[in-house]
Structures are given as C-alpha cells and as structure tokens.
TIPA-348390 format. One record per residue (C-alpha): residue number from 1; residue in one letter; chain; x, y, z. Coordinates in nm, 4 decimals, padded with zeros to 6 digits. Layout:
// residues N
+-----+---+---+----------+----------+----------+
:   k : r : c :       xx :       yy :       zz :
+-----+---+---+----------+----------+----------+
: NUM : A : A :        X :        Y :        Z :
...
+-----+---+---+----------+----------+----------+
***
This chain:
// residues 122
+-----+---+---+----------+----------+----------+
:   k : r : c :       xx :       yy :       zz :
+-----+---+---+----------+----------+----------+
:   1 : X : A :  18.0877 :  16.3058 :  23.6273 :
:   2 : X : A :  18.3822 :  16.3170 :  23.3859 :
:   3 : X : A :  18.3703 :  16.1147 :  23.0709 :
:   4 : X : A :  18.6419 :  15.8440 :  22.9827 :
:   5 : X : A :  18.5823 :  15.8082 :  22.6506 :
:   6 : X : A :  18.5125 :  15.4236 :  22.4783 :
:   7 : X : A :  18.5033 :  15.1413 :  22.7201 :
:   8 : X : A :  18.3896 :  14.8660 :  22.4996 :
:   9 : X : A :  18.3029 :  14.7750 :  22.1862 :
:  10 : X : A :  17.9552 :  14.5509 :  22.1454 :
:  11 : X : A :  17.8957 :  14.3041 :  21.8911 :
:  12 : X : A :  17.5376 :  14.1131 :  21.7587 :
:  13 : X : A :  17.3373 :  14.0018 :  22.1066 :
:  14 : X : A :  17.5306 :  14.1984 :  22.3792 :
:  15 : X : A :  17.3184 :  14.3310 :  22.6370 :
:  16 : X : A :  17.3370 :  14.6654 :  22.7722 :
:  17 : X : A :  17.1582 :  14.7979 :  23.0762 :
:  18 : X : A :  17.1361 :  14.4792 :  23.3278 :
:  19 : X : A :  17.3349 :  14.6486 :  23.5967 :
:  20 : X : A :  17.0118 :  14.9153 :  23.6407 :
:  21 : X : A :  16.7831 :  14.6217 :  23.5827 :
:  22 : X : A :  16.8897 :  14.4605 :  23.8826 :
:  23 : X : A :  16.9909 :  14.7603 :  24.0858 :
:  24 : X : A :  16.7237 :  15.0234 :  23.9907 :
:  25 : X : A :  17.0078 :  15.2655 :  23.9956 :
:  26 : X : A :  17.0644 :  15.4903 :  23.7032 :
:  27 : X : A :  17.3186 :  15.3712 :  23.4156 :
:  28 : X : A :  17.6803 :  15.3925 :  23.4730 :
:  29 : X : A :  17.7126 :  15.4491 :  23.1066 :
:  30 : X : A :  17.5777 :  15.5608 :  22.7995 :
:  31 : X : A :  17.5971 :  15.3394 :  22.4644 :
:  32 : X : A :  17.6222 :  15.5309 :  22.1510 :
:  33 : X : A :  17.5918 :  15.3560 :  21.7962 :
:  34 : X : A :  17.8758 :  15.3559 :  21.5701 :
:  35 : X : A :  17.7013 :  15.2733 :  21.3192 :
:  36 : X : A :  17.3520 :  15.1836 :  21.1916 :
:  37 : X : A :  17.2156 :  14.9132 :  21.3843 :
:  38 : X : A :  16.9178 :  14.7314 :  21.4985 :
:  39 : X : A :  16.8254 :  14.7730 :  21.8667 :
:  40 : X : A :  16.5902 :  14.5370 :  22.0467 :
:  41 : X : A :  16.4503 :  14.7284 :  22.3908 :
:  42 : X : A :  16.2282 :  14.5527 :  22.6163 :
:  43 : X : A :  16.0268 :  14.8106 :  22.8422 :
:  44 : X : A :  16.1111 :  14.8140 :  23.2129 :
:  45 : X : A :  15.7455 :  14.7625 :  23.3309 :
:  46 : X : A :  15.7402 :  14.4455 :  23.0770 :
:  47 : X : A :  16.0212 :  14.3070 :  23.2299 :
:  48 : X : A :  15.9126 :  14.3844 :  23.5754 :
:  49 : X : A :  15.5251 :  14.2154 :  23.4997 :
:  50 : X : A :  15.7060 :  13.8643 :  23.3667 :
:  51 : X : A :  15.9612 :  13.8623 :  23.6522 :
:  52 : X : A :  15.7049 :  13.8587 :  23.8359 :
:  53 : X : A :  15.4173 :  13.6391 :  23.7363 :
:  54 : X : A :  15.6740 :  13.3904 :  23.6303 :
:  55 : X : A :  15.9005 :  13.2417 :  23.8576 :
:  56 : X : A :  16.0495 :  12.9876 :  23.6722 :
:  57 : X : A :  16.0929 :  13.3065 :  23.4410 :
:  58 : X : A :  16.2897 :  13.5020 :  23.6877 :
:  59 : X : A :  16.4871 :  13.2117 :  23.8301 :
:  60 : X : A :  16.6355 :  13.1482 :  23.4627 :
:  61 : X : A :  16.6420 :  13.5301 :  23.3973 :
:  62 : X : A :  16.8301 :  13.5735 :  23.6817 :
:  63 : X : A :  17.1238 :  13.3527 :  23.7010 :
:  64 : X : A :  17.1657 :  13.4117 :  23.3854 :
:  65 : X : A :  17.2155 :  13.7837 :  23.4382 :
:  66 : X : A :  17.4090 :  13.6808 :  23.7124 :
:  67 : X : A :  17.6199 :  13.4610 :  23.5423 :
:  68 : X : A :  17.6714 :  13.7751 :  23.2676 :
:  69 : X : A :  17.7579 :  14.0387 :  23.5223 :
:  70 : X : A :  18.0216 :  13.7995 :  23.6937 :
:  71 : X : A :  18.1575 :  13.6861 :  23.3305 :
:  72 : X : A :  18.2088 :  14.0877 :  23.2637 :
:  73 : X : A :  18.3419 :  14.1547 :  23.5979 :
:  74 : X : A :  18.6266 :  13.8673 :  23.5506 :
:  75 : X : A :  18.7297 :  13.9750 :  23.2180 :
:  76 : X : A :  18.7475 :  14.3394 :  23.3503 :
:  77 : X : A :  18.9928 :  14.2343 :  23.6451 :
:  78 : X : A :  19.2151 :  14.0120 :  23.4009 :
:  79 : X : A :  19.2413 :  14.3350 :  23.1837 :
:  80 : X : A :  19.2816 :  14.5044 :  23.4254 :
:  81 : X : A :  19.5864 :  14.3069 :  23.5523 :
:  82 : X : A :  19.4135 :  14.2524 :  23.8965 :
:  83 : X : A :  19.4177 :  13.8713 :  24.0480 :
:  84 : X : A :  19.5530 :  13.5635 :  23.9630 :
:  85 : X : A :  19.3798 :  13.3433 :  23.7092 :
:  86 : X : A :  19.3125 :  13.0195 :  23.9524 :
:  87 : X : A :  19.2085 :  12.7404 :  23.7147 :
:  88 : X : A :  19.0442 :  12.3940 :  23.8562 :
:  89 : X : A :  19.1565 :  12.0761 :  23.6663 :
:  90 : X : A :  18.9411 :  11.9778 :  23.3872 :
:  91 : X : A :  18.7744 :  12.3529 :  23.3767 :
:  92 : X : A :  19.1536 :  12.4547 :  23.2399 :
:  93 : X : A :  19.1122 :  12.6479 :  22.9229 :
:  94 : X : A :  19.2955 :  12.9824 :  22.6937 :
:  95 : X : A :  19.1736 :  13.2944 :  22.8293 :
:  96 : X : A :  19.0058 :  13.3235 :  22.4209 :
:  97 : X : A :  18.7861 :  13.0049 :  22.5041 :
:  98 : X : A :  18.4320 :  13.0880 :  22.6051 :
:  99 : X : A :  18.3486 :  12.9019 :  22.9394 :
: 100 : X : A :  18.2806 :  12.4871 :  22.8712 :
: 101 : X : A :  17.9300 :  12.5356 :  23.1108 :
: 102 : X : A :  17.8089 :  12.8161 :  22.8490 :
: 103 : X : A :  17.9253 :  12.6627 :  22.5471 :
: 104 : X : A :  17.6808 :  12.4342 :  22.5995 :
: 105 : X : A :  17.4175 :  12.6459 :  22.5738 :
: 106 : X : A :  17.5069 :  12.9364 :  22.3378 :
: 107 : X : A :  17.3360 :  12.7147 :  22.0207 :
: 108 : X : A :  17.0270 :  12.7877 :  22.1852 :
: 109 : X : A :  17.0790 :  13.1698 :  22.2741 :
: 110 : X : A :  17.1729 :  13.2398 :  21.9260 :
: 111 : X : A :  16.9057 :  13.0431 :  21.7835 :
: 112 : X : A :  16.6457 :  13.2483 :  22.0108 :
: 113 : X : A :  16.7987 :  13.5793 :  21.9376 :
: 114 : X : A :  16.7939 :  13.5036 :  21.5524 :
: 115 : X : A :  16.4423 :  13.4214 :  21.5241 :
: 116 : X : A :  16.3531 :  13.7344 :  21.7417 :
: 117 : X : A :  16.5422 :  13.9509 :  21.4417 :
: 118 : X : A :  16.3532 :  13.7754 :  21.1786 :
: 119 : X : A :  16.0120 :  13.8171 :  21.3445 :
: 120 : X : A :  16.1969 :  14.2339 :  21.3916 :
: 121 : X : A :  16.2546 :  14.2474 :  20.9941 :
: 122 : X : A :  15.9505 :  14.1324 :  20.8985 :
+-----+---+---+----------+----------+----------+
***
C-alpha cells in the first residue's frame, strides 16, 4: 500500500480507530504522535463485553459513532470539493459552526472526557 503522507491533524478527545470497531477490518491508517501526549485505549474485548450486555449502551454508542463517521465523511467531501452543500431552513449555519443538534451536547462530552483525564493523572 503506498503511503500519502499526513491526512489530519487530531486535537484533545478525537477518536481514532472507530472505522475497525465497527467493521472488524484492519485500520486504514496509522496515527503517529507529534508530540508527547496522553492516549486513552479501551481494549477491543472490553468494548465488545459492554456492547453487548448493555443495550442501551450500544444503542447510544452507536449512533453516536454513527453520527461521527458521517460528520467526517461530510467534511471530507466538502474538502474535497465533491457535492453541493444543501442546507434546510433553520439548520442554515458557516461551514466553521459545529452542528446546532451536537452543540447541545458537547458540554457533556467534554465534561466526561475531562474527568476520565483526571482520574488518568492521578
């Protein structure tokens, strides 16, 4: 497979590797740190057990991975230059604005993620 080099830059509380989570197919790329950095990895059997013993689990796990995969895949096609931007009437909004249906919830992701470092540090 030929290497193309950087692809994208990720920040704080991106997640890497959801493609192969929900595919069982091997990675389609390979993350490399640029610098020092904290990495939070949850084993693939762990996963696995809570998707499956809890359903409510896996219904919130998995739209939300859904709704990250088709997030990526949109802003990959508008860089891209593929497709016309089709925007409803009230849902208008600048291509920097995050989505008004996420917004809503982002408090609480960040909130989640920073206690999850804390409890990491110590």
């Amino acid at each position: 497979m030929r290497a193309i080099g950087e692809i994208a830059v990720l920040r704080t509380g991106e997640i890497v590797g959801e493609m192969s989570l929900v595919d069982a197919r091997p990675p389609s790329a390979t993350v490399t740190a640029a610098t020092d950095c904290c990495v939070l990895a949850v084993p693939r059997g762990t996963m696995d057990a809570k998707l499956r013993d809890d359903g409510a689990f896996a219904a919130r796990f998995y739209k939300a991975i859904a709704t990250f995969l088709a997030d990526r895949l949109r802003g990959t096609v508008h860089r891209l230059g593929y497709g016309a931007v089709v925007a409803t009437d009230e849902d208008t909004q600048a291509d920097s604005e995050l989505d008004l249906n996420v917004l809503d919830h982002v408090h609480l992701a960040g909130t989640r993620f920073d206690r999850i470092l804390k409890k990491l540090a110590g």
